[in-house]
Wavefront OBJ file of the C-alpha trace (Angstrom):
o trace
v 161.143 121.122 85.594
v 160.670 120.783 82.117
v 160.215 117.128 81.586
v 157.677 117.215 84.900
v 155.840 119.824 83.927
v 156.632 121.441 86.941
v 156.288 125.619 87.273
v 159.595 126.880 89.343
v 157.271 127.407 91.744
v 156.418 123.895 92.394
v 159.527 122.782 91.699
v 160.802 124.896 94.134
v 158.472 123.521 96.995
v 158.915 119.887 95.820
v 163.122 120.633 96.830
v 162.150 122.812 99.805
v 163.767 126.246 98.583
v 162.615 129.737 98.271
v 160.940 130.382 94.614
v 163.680 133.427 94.205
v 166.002 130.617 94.757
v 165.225 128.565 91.075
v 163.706 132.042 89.178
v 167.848 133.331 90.433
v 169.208 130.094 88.908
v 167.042 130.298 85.580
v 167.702 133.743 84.602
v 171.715 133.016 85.158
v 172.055 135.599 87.606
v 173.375 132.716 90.314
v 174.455 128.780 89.670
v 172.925 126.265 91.770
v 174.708 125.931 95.404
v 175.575 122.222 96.430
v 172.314 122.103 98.914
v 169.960 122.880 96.392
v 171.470 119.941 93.876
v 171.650 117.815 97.020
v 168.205 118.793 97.809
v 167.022 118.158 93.603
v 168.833 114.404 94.002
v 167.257 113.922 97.283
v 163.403 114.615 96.173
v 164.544 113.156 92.631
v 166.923 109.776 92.635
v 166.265 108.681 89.322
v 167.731 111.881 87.784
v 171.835 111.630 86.985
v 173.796 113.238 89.139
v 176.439 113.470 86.211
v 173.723 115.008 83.890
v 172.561 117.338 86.410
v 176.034 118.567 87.681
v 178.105 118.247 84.435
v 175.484 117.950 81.524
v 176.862 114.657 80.173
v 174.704 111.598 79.805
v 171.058 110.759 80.172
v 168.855 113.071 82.367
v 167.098 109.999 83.858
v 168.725 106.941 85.767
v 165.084 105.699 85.432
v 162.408 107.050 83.876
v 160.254 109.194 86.158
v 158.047 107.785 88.742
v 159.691 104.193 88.510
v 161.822 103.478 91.028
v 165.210 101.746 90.295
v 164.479 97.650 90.407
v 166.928 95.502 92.461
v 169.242 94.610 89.584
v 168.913 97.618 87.593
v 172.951 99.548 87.745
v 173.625 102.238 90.145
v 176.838 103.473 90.171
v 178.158 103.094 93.187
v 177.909 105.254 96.267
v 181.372 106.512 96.132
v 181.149 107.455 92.748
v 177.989 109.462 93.948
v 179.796 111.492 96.297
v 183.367 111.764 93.907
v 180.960 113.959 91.247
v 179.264 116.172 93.893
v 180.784 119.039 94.334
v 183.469 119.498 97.567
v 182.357 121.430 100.761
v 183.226 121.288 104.372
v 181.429 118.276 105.897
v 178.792 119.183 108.604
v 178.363 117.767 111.805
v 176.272 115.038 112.042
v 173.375 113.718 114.429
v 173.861 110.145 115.320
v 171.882 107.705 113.766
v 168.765 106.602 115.184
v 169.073 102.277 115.412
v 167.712 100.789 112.315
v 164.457 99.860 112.228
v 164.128 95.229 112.114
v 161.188 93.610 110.707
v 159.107 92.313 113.406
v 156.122 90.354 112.138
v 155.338 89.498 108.739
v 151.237 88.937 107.732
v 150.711 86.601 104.431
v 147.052 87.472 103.812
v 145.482 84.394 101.006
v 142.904 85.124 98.841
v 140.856 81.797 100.855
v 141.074 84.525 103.888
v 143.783 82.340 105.218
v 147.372 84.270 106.612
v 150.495 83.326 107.674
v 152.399 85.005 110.310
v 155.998 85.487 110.735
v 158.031 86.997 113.582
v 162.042 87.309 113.792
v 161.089 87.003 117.469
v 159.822 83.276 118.545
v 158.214 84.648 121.511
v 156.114 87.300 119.494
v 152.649 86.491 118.945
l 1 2 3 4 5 6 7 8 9 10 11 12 13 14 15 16 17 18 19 20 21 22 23 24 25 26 27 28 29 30 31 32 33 34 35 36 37 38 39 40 41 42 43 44 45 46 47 48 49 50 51 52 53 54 55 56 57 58 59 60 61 62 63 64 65 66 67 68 69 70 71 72 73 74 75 76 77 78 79 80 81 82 83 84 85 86 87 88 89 90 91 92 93 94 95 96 97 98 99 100 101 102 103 104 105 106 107 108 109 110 111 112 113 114 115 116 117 118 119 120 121 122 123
């Protein structure tokens, strides 16, 4: 909250969580519950898991408010989930299908475009 500049208040509605929920974890009087650090990675995944959970490393994956480039190292997505702490899994909802690109526009700076569809008989 610190490093934002964030008051636990808005901290609090940036995670979705009730205010009594961070003043509760600040004063020591509770420790954070897994939803509420799956809830802080979810509205912040540039911040370490490992630093968050465990206090060792660098706070930041990537700086604040730049996201993670193609080629920059994650570690991997099973790592992820070894270093969060165990709970019963919960039922999940299926999936909705992923969403496919459709149409591409190339807009030129001569007001030309280009169009591209992964369906020929899209126009």
């Amino acid at each position: 909250m610190k490093s934002l500049n964030l008051s636990a208040r808005q901290f609090a509605e940036q995670i979705h969580v009730q205010p009594g929920t961070i003043s509760n974890m600040m004063s020591g009087r509770n420790n954070p519950s897994y939803e509420v650090i799956k809830r802080i990675l979810i509205r912040y995944p540039e911040l370490n898991p490992e630093w968050l959970i465990n206090e060792q490393g660098d706070m930041w994956r990537t700086p604040p408010g730049k996201e993670a480039g193609l080629f920059d190292a994650q570690p991997p997505e099973a790592t992820r989930r070894a270093s969060a702490p165990q709970q019963k899994e919960e039922p999940q909802t299926p999936a909705a299908p992923p969403k496919q690109i459709a149409r591409i526009v190339v807009y030129y700076t001569d007001n030309t475009f280009e169009e591209f569809t992964s369906n020929p008989l899209i126009h």
